[in-house]
N, C-alpha and C positions, 0 to 999 in steps of 0.2 A: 889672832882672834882671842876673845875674853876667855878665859880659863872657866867661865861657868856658865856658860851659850855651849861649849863643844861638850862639859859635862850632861848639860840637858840633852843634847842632840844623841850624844853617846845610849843617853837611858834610854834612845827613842829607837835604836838601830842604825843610827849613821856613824861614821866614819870618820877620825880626823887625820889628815896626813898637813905637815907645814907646803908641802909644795902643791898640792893636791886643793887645800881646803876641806871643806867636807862634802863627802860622798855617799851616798844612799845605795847600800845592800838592798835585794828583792823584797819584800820585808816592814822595811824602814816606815816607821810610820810617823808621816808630817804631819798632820792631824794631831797627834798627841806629842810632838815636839810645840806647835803652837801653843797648846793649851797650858805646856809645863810653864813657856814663857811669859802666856798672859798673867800664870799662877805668880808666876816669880815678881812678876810687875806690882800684880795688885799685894803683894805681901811687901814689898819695900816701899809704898806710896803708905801704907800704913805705916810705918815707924816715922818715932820721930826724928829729925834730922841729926842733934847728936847725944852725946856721951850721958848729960843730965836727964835727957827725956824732955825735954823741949823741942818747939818747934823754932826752928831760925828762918832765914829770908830763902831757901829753899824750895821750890816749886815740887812737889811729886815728879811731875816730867823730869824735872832736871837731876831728881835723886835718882829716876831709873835711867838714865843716860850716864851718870856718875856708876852706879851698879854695872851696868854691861863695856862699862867702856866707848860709848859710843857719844861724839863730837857734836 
């Protein structure tokens, strides 16, 4: 799992175990685990794709799939 999806989920009250996945304590609030990620989304869909500060052939979508790791 991305090393910054289980950080968020972490700040949120859940749990990561490798065999487990993540697990929600009493507590745990999913609600503001969603919101961290929409945060996190909407903040790399703003930057620009690389190093210079330019925008390259880079979709937003495909930079926050690129961000979480996801396929």
């Amino acid at each position: 799992m991305n090393t910054r999806i289980i950080e968020l989920a972490e700040q949120c009250g859940f749990n990561y175990n490798e065999n487990f996945g993540l697990t929600a304590d009493i507590g745990a609030d999913a609600e503001k685990f969603a919101e961290l990620i929409i945060s996190e989304c909407m903040s790399v869909a703003d930057l620009p794709n690389d190093v210079s500060g330019k925008w390259d052939h880079l979709l937003p979508s495909e930079m926050i799939a690129e961000h979480f790791g996801v396929e």
